[in-house]
C-alpha positions in Angstrom: -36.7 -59.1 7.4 -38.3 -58.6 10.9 -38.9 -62.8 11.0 -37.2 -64.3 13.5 -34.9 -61.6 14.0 -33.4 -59.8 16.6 -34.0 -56.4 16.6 -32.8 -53.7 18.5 -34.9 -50.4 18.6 -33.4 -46.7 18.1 -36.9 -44.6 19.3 -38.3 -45.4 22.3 -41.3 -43.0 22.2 -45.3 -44.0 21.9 -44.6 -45.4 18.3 -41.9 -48.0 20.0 -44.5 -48.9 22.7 -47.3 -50.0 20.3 -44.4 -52.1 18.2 -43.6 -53.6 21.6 -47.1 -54.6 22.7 -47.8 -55.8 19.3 -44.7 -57.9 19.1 -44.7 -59.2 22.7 -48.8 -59.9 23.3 -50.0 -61.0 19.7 -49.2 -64.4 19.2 -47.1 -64.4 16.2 -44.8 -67.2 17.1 -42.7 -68.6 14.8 -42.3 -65.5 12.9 -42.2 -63.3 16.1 -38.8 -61.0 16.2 -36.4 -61.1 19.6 -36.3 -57.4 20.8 -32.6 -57.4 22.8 -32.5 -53.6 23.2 -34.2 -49.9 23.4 -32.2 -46.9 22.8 -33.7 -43.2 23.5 -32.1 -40.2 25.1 -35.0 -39.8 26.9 -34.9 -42.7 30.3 -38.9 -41.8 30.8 -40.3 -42.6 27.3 -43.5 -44.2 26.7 -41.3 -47.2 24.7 -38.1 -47.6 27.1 -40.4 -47.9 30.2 -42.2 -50.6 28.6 -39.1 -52.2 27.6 -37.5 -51.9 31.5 -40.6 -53.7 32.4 -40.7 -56.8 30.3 -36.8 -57.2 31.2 -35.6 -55.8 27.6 -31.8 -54.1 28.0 -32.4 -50.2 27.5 -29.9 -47.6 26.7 -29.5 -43.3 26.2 -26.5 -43.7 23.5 -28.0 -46.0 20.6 -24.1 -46.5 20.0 -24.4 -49.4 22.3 -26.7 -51.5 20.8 -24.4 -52.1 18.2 -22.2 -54.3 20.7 -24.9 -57.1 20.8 -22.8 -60.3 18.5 -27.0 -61.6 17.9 -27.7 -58.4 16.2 -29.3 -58.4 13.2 -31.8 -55.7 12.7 -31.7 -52.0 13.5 -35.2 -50.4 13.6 -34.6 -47.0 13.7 -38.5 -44.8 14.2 -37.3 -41.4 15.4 -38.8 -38.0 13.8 -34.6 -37.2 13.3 -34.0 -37.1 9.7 -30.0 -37.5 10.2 -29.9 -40.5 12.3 -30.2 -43.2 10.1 -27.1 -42.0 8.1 -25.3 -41.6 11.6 -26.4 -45.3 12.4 -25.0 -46.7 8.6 -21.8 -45.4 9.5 -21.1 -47.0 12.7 -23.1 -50.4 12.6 -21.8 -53.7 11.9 -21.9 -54.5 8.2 -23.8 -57.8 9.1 -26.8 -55.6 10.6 -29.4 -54.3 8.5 -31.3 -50.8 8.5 -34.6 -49.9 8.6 -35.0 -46.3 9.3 -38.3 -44.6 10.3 -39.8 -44.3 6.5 -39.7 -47.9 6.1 -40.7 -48.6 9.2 -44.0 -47.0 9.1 -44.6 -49.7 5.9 -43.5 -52.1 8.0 -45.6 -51.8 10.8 -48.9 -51.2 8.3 -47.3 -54.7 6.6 -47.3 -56.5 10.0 -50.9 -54.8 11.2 -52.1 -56.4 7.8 -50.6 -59.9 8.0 -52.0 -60.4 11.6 -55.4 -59.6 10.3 -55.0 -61.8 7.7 -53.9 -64.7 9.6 -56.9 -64.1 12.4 -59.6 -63.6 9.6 -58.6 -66.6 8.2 -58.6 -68.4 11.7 -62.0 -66.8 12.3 -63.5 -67.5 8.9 -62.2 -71.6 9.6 -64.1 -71.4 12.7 -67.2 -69.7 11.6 -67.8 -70.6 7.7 -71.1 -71.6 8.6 -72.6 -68.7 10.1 -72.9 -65.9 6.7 -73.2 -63.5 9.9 -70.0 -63.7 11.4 -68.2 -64.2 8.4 -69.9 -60.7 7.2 -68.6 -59.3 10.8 -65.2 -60.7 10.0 -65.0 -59.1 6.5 -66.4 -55.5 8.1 -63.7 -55.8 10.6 -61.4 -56.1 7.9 -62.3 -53.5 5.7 -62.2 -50.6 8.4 -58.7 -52.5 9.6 -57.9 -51.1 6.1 -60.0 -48.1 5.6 -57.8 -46.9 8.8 -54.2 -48.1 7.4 -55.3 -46.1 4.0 -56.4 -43.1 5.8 -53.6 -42.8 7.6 -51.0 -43.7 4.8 -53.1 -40.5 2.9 -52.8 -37.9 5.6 -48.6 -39.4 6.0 -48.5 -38.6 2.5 -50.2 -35.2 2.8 -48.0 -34.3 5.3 -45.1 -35.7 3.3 -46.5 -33.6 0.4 -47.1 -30.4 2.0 -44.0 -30.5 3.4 -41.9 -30.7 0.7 -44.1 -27.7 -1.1 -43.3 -25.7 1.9 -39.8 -26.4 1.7 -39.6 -25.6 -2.1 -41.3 -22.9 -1.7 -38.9 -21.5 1.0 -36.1 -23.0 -1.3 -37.6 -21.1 -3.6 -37.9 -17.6 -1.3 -34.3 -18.3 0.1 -33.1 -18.2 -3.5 -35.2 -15.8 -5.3 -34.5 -13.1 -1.9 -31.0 -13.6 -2.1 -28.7 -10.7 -3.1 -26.8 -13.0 -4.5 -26.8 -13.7 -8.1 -27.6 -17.7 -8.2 -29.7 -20.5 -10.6 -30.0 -24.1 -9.8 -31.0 -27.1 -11.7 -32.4 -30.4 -11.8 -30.9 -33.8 -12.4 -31.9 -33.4 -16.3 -29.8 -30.0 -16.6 -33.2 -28.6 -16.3 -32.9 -24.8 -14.6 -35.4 -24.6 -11.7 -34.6 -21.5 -10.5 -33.7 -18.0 -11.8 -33.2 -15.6 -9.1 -34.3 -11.9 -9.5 -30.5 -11.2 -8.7 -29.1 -12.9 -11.5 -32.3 -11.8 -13.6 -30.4 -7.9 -13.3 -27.1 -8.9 -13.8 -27.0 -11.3 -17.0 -30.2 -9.3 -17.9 -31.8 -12.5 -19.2 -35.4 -13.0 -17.2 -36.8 -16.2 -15.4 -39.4 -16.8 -18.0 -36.7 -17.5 -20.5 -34.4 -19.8 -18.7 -36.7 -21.8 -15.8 -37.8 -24.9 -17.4 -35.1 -25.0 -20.2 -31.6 -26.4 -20.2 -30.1 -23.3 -21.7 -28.4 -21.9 -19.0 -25.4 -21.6 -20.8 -26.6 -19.0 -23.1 -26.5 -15.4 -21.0 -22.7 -16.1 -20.2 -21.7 -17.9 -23.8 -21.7 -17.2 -27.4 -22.1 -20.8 -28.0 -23.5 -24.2 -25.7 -21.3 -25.8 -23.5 -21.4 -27.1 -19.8 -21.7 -24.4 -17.2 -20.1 -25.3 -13.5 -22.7 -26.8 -12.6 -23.8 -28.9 -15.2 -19.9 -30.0 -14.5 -20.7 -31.1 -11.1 -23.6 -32.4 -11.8 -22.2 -34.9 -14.4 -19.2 -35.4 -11.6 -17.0 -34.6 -14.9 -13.3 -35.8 -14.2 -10.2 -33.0 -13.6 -9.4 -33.2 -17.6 -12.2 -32.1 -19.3 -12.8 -29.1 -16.1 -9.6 -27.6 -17.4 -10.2 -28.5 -20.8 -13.4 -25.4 -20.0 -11.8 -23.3 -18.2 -8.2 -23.9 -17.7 -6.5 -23.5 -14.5 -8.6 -20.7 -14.4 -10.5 -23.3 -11.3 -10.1 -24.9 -8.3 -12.0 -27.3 -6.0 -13.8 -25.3 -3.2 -12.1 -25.3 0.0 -15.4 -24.9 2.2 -18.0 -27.3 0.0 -17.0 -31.1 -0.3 -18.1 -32.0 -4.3 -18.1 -27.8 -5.2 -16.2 -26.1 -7.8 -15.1 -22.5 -8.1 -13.3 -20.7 -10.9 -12.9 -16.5 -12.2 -13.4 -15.6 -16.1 -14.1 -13.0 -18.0 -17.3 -13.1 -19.5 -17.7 -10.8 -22.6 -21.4 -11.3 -23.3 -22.6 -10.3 -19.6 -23.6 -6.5 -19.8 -22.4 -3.8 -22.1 -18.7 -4.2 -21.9 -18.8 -7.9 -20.5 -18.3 -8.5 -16.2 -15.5 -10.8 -14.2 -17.7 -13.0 -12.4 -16.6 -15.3 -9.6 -19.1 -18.1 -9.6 -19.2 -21.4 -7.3 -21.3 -24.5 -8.0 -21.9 -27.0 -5.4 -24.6 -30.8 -6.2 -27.4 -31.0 -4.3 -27.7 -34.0 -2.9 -30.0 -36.4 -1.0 -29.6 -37.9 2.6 -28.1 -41.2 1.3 -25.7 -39.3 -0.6 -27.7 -39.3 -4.2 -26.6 -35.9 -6.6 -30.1 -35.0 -7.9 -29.1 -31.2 -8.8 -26.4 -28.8 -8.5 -26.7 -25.3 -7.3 -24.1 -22.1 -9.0 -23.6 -18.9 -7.3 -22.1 -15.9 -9.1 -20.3 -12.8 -7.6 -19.6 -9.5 -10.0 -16.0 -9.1 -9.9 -15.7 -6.2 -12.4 -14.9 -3.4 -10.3 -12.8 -5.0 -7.7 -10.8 -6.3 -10.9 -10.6 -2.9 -12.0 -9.9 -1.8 -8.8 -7.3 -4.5 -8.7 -5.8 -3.0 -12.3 -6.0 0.2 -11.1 -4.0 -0.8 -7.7 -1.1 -2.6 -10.1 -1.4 0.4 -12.6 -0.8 2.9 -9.2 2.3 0.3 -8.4 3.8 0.1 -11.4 3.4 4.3 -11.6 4.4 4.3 -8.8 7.7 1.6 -9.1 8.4 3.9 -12.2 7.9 7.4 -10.0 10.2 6.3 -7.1 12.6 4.5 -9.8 12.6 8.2 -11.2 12.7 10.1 -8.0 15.8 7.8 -6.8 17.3 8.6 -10.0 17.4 12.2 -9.6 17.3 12.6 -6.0 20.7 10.0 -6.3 22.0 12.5 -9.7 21.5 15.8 -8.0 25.1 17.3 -7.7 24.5 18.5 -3.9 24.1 16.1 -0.8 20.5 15.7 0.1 19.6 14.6 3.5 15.7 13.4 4.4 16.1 13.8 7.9 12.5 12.9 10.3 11.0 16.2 11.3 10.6 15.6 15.2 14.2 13.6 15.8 16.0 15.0 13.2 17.9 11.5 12.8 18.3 10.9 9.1 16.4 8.5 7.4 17.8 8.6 4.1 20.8 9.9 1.7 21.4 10.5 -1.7 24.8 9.0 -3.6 26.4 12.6 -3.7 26.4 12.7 0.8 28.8 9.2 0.4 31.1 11.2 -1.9 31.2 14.1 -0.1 31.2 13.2 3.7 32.6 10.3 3.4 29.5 8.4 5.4 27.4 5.4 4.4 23.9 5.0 4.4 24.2 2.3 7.1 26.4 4.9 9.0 24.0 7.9 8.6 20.7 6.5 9.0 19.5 7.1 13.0 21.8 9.7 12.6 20.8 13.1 14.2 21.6 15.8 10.9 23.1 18.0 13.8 25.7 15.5 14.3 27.0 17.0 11.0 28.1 20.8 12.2 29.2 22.1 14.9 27.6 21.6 18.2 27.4 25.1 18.9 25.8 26.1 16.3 22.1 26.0 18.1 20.4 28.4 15.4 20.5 25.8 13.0 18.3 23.6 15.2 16.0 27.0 16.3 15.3 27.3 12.6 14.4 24.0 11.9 11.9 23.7 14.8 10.4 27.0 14.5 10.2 26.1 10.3 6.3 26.5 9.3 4.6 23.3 7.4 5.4 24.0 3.6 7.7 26.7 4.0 12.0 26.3 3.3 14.5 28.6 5.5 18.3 29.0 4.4 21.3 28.6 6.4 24.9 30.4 5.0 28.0 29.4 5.5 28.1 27.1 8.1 30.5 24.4 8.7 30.0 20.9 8.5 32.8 17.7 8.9 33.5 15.3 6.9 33.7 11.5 8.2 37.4 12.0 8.6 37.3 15.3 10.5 38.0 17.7 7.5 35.9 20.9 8.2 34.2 22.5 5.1 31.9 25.3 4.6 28.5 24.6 3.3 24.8 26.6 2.6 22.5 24.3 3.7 18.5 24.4 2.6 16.0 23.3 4.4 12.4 22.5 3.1 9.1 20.7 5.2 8.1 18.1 2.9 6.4 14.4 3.1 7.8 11.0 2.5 6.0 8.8 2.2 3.2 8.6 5.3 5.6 11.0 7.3 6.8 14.6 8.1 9.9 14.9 7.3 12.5 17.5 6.1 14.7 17.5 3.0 18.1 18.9 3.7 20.5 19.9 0.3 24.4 21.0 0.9 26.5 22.6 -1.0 29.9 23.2 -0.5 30.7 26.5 -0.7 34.3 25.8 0.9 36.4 27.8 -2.6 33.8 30.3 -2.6 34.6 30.6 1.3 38.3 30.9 1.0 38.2 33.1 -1.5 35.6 35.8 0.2 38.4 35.1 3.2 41.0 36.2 0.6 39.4 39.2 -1.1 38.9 40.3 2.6 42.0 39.8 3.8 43.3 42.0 0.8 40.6 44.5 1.9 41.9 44.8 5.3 46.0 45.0 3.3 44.2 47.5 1.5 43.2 49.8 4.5 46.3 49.3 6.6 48.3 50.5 3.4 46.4 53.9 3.3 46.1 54.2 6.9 50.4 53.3 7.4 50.8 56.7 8.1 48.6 57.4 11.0 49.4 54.2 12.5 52.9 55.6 12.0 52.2 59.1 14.1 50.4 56.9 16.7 53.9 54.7 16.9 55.7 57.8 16.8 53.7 59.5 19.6 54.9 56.7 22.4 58.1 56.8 21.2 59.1 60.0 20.9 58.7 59.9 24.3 60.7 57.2 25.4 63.1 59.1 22.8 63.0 62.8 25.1 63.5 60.3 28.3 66.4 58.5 27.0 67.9 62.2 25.7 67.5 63.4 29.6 69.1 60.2 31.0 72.2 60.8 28.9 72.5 64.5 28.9 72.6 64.3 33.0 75.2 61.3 33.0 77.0 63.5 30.6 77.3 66.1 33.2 77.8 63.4 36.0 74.6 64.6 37.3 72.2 62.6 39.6 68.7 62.7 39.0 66.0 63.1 41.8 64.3 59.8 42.6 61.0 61.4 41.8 61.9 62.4 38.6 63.7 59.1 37.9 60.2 57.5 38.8 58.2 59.4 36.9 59.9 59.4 33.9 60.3 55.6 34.2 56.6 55.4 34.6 56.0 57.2 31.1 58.4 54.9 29.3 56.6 51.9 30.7 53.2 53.4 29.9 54.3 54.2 26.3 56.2 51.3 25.0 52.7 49.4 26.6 50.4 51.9 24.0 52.9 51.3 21.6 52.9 47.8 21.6 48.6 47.8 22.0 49.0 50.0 19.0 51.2 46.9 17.1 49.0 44.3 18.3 45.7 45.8 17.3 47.5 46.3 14.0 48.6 42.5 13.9 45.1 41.2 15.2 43.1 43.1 12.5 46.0 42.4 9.6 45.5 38.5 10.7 43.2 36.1 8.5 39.4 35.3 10.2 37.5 32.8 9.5 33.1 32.7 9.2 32.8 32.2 12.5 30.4 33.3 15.3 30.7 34.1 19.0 28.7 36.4 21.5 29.6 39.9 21.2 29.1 43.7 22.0 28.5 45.8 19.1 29.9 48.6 20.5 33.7 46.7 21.2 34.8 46.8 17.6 33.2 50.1 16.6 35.3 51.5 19.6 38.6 49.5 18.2 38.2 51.2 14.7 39.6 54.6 16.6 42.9 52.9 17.3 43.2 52.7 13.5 41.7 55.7 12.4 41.8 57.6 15.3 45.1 60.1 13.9 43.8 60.5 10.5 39.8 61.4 11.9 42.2 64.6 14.1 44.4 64.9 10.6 41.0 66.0 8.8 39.8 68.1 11.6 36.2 65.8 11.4 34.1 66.2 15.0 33.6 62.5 16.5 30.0 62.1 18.3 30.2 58.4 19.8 26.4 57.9 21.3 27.0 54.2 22.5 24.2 52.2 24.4 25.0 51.2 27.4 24.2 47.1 28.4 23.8 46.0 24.8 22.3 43.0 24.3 24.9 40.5 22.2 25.0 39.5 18.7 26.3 36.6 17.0 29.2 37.8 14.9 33.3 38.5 14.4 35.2 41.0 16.1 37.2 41.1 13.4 35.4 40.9 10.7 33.0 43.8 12.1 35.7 45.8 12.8 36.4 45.6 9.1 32.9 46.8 8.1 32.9 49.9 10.3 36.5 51.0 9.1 35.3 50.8 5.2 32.2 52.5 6.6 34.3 55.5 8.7 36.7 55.6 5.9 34.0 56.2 3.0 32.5 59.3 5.5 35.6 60.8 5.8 36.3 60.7 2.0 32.7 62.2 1.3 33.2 64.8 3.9 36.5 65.8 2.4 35.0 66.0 -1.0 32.3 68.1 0.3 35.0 70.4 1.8 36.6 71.0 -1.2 33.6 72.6 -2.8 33.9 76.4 -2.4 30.8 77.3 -1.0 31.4 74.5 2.0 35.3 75.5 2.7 34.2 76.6 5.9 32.2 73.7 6.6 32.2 71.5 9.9 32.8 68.0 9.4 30.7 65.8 11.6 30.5 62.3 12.2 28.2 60.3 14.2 28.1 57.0 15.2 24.9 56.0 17.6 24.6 52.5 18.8 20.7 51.1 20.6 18.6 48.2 21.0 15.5 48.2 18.9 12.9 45.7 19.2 14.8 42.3 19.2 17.8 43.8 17.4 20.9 45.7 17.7 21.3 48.7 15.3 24.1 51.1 14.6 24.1 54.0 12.8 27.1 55.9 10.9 26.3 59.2 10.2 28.4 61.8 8.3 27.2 65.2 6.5 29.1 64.7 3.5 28.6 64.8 -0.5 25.8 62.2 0.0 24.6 59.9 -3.0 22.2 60.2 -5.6 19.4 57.3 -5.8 21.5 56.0 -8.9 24.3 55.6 -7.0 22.5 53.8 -4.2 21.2 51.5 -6.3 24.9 50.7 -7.5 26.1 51.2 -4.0 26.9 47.4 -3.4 27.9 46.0 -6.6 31.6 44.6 -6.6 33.6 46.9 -8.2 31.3 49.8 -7.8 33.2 53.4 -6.9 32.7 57.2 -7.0 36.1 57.8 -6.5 38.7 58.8 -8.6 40.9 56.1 -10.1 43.5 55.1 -7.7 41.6 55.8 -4.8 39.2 53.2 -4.4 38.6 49.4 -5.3 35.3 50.0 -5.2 35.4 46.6 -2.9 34.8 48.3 0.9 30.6 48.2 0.7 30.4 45.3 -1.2 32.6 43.3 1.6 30.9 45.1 4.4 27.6 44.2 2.9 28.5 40.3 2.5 30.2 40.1 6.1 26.5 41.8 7.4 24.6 38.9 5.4 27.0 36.6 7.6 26.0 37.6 10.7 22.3 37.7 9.4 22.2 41.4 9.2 20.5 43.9 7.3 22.5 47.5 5.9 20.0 50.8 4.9 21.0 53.4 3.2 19.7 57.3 4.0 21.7 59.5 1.7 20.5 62.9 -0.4 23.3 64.7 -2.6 25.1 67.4 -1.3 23.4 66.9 2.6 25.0 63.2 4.0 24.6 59.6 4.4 23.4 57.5 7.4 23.7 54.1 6.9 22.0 51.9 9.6 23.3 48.0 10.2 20.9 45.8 11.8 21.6 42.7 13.5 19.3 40.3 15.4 19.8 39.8 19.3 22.0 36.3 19.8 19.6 33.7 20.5 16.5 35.3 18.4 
């Protein structure tokens, strides 16, 4: 091939500078090959200074060699085992290879055919003289004695080698944690790794050297993955094996890679992941195939557990949005540090009127009345896990109806979050009629008290009546009266018909319909106002008034009205029990007493109503606040007045005692907290 030939060279170290001296100084001529070009990445090499100095073109990229039209030959004799393949790709089709394998032949072919053709000369020259003709042969046989030796120790080194690298092959594959066989170009296993050993539980000894890899993963034989890409078996007959169950590697050019369930692997069979890749040779040759397997069982089961958990849970939120969407009272989940809401159930779009869109970023404050700052105190101050109850307060519909509802409050989680869960319930009938039964209460009390609200009328106006009698009488007599007197008397008119119409208005005010509301007030106003009432029929019954009121109370959150109410039912019931107490003979002579005290306490405001009446057996305290409930005789009670009281005290978030023993009195102590506490 060499014959005549132009070469270029790709290696320009000491083995291209012996080819060059050959080729140039040994007369081989006309067989002698044209060197037109050294390539080396290396300028100072042995060979490409040798070449610069007999006038041969030299070059760093051996890309450029391959622009010479004469080229014919590419000698390639570098120690690079990937360059020839790099040169194939990129050289003319014309120009032949002979990488550095065959080169090495070729330059013990040449070193022989020169001997040859000089023993021959010699032997022409000298086939007379046994002598030189014996020199000649001698010459000749250590000329091959050295080309033997040294194709020997190539070979050793060749051979040694390639043990070494099967024998790291061998460490790589037998260290690895990863399950893995491989086998030769007869389907013959060469290698059983100690990984794969523990997981099929079938041992080296019984599958190296045999062609039944198949049998650990398969009842019966058939091609394993890679026996399929070692045959290079077509798309058909892989998914004839193992359906679409596999897939072309993404990351290995030639490789295969497929998931099954493998019943005969372990005790209750193993989802293996495997990949098998060939094994090929430089030039491209398959001459094996290599298969890699990964235990998928538990991240399978892992996987089944994660759908089983999302269908669970799919079914669990399908359940929870059923009953959270069926309950029959509004439910708010409103975000524990914003209180926006985050999410509603069907029955808050009937009954407010809202949507979800229109609720959601919400604040749940929004809903009430802006005023009503306890609510927001409460939920604040509301420990993890614990629920707090608010009564009666008022919320607005999306149209502006006000209604009355209780609303609970419980810490809870949703989802990754803090969050609260908020239920309504509209107590708005419940509401008006508590409002009703009171205002029959308070009808109730004016009735029986009509007649000292009558004296206390009459009082003012018999007044004004002795006034008017004097300013007739004197014009009757065509009398004048003295300025003075005319002044004065006109001054007790004026301050009469102004305590008679106080008196009326009181009357009207308390008589009047209140609603469940709350404002900042002094306990002591309406316990004083319940004397403009009751104030004639207390001085009728001859009962001693003690009024001990604190001064600088701190404020509660409550009615006026509505208070008043309580302390009337509360006067009212003394007076009865201190009458009744009166009437026994042995306490005819009896004083009645009543007491009312008014203090701060802690962070509350308490008043006590003490009388020293018949008092109440623990039966009857028990009883005490159950509608309908009276000692009285029939036609003298509704048995309502404590029950009320009691209710209108819850309202304000109050707390009513009872201290009572027969036949010695009652106290009964209402506690209220401080407003903003």
């Amino acid at each position: 091939m060499l014959r005549g030939a132009n070469v270029a060279i790709v290696g320009g170290g000491r083995f291209c500078f012996k080819l060059l001296r050959f080729f140039i100084e040994q007369d081989l001529a006309p067989q002698k090959p044209t060197i037109i070009g050294v390539a080396d990445i290396r300028p100072d090499a042995a060979g490409m200074v040798y070449a610069r100095s007999q006038g041969i073109y030299t070059a760093t990229d051996y890309s450029e060699l391959c622009r010479f039209d004469q080229l014919q030959v590419i000698l390639e004799i570098t120690n690079d085992p990937d360059l020839a393949a790099a040169i194939q790709k990129i050289k003319p089709k014309h120009v032949h290879l002979i990488d550095h394998f065959q080169a090495r032949y070729l330059w013990d072919t040449i070193q022989v055919e020169s001997l040859q053709l000089s023993v021959s000369q010699a032997f022409q020259e000298n086939k007379h003289d046994p002598l030189a003709v014996e020199r000649l042969f001698q010459q000749s046989f250590e000329c091959f004695e050295k080309i033997i030796c040294r194709r020997n120790n190539r070979s050793r080194e060749i051979e040694l080698a390639l043990i070494e690298n099967q024998r790291t092959q061998s460490q790589i594959i037998q260290g690895s944690t990863i399950p893995t066989f491989v086998i030769n170009k007869a389907h013959i296993v060469t290698h059983w790794n100690k990984a794969l050993e523990k997981m099929s539980g079938w041992s080296s000894e019984e599958i190296v050297g045999t062609n039944r890899q198949w049998a650990p993963f398969w009842e019966r034989e058939r091609p394993t993955m890679a026996d399929v890409i070692l045959d290079q078996t077509d798309e058909a007959e892989i998914r004839s094996l193992y359906g679409s169950q596999w897939r072309a590697s993404a990351l290995i050019e030639g490789a295969c890679e497929a998931e099954i369930f493998f019943p005969q692997v372990g005790e209750e069979g193993r989802w293996l992941w495997f990949t098998a890749a060939p094994l090929k040779l430089p030039d491209g040759t398959i001459v094996g195939a290599i298969e890699t397997l990964w235990d998928k069982t538990e991240d399978k089961k892992a996987e089944e557990e994660r759908e089983r958990l999302r269908e669970q849970y799919v079914k669990s939120e399908e359940k929870y949005r059923s009953l959270f969407n069926n309950d029959p009272n509004p439910i708010f989940i409103v975000a524990r540090d914003t209180l926006q809401v985050l999410d509603i159930n069907d029955r808050v779009r009937e009954c407010y009127g809202y949507g979800r869109g229109e609720l959601e970023g919400m604040s749940f404050l929004q809903l009430g009345t802006p005023q009503d700052g306890d609510i927001r105190n409460g939920i604040v101050q509301l420990p993890i896990g614990q629920s707090i109850l608010f009564s009666k307060r008022r919320h607005y519909r999306k149209n502006g109806t006000p209604f009355f509802v209780n609303i609970n409050v419980s810490d809870a989680r949703y989802g990754e979050s803090d969050v609260l869960i908020a239920t309504t319930t509209d107590i708005t009938e419940t509401v008006e009629k508590e409002t009703q039964l009171i205002q029959a209460s308070k009808m109730t009390t004016l009735g029986v008290m009509a007649a000292g609200m009558a004296h206390e009328i009459n009082q003012p106006l018999n007044v004004i009546q002795i006034c008017a009698d004097f300013f007739l009488k004197m014009l009757d007599k065509g009398q004048s009266i003295q300025e003075d007197d005319l002044r004065a008397m006109a001054h007790d008119i004026s301050a009469n018909v102004e305590r008679a119409s106080g008196i009326i208005k009181h009357v009207r005010d308390f008589a009047r319909q209140s609603e469940v509301l709350k404002s900042k007030i002094n306990l002591n106003d309406p316990i004083a106002d319940v004397f403009k009432v009751l104030g004639h029929q207390i001085k009728n019954h001859r009962i001693e008034m003690i009024l001990d009121f604190a001064p600088d109370l701190p404020p509660i959150m409550g009615d006026h009205n509505r208070l008043e109410q309580v302390f009337i039912n509360l006067v009212s019931n003394a007076i009865d029990a201190m009458d009744e107490k009166a009437e026994q003979p042995e306490h005819k002579s009896m004083t009645k007493r009543l007491r009312i005290r008014t203090y701060a306490e802690n962070a509350n405001v308490v008043a006590a109503v003490e009388d020293n009446g018949i008092g109440m057996s623990p039966e009857v305290q028990k009883k005490l606040f159950e509608p309908f409930f009276t000692t009285k005789q029939v036609g003298k009670g509704t048995g309502l007045g404590v029950s009320i009281s009691y209710g209108i005290i819850k309202d304000y978030d109050g707390r009513i005692d009872i201290e009572s023993r027969a036949g010695e009195g009652t106290v009964f102590i209402l506690t209220f907290p401080v407003a903003g506490r």
